[in-house]
C-alpha positions in Angstrom: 48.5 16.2 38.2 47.3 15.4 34.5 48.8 12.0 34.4 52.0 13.5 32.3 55.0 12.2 33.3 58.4 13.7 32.6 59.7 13.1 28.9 56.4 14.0 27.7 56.1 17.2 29.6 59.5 17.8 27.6 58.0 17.0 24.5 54.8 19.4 25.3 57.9 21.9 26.4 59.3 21.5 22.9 56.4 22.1 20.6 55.0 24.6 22.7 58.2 26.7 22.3 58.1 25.6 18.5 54.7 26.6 17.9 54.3 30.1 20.2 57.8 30.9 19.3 60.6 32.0 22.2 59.7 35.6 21.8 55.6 35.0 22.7 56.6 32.1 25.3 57.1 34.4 28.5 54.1 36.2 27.4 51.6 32.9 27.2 53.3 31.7 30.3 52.2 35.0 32.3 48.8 34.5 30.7 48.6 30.6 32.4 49.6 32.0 35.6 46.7 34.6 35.4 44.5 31.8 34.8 45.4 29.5 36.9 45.1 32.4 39.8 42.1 33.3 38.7 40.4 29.7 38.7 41.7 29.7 42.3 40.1 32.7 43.3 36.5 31.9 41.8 36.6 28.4 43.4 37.8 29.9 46.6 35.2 32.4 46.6 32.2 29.5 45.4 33.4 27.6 48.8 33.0 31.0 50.5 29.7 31.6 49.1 28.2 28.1 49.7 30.0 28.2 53.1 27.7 31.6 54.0 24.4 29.9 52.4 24.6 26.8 53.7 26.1 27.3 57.1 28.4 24.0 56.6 32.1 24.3 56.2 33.3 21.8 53.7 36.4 20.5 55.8 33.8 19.6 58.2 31.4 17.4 55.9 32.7 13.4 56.5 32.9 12.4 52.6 33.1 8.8 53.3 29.1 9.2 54.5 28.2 9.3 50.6 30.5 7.5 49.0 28.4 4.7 46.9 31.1 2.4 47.1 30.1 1.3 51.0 26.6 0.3 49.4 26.0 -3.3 48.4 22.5 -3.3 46.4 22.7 -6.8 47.3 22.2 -6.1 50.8 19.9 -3.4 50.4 17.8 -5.7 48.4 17.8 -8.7 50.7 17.2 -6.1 54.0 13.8 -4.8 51.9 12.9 -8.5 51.4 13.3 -9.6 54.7 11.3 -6.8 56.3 8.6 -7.1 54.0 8.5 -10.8 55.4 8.7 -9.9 59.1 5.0 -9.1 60.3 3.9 -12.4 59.7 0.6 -11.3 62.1 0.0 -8.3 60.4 -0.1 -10.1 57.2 -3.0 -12.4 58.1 -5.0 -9.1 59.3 -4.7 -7.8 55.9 -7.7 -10.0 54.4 -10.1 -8.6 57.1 -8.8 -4.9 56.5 -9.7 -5.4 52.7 -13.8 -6.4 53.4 -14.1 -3.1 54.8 -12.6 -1.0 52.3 -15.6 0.0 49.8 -15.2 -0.7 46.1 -13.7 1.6 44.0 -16.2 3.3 41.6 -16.7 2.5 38.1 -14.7 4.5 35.6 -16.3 6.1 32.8 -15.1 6.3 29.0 -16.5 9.5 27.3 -16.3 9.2 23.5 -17.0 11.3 21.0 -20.1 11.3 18.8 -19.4 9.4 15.5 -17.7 11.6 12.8 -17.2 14.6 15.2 -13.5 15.5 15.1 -11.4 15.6 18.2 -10.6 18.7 20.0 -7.0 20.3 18.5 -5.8 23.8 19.7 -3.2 25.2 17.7 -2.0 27.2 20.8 -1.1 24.6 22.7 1.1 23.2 20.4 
């Protein structure tokens, strides 16, 4: 479960009961039960909870629907291309679209007067 394989579960074994002692051991192990229920409980009741907000059961969802690995970028990327390329007709339209779309207006810079500080409020920062 944590990658720990046998002889160095023994060796954990080992300094654990060297380190809490054999009189404190049953006690620590009761404590890592207790804690190990009661992780199970809280994520038992967070599926519970999301089950009742969201209205989807979990067991229900089909997982393989978002894993990233099934997406090739490389496909995606070549798909956008070639659809962009597509409306050949559409594209020749476009000039004759733009003549009747006004001009944007002109922007306009306001400066300052010369040697008139900027605006500063100490509030804001």
């Amino acid at each position: 479960m944590f990658g720990i394989n046998g002889p160095e579960f023994l060796v954990l074994l080992i300094i654990g009961i060297l380190v809490i002692g054999p009189k404190r051991l049953p006690e620590y192990t009761q404590k890592l039960a207790n804690i190990v229920k009661e992780l199970r409980r809280m994520a038992a009741g967070a599926k519970d909870q999301l089950k009742e907000e969201t209205g989807v059961d979990l067991n229900e969802v089909d997982w393989r629907k978002y894993d990233p690995r099934q997406y090739d970028p490389r496909k995606i990327i070549r798909d956008a291309l070639l659809e962009d390329a597509a409306p050949a007709p559409a594209a020749a339209a476009a000039p004759a679209m733009a003549a009747a779309v006004p001009p944007a207006p002109a922007r306009t810079i306001e400066r300052l007067p010369a040697g008139e500080a900027a605006p500063f409020d100490t509030e804001a920062t």
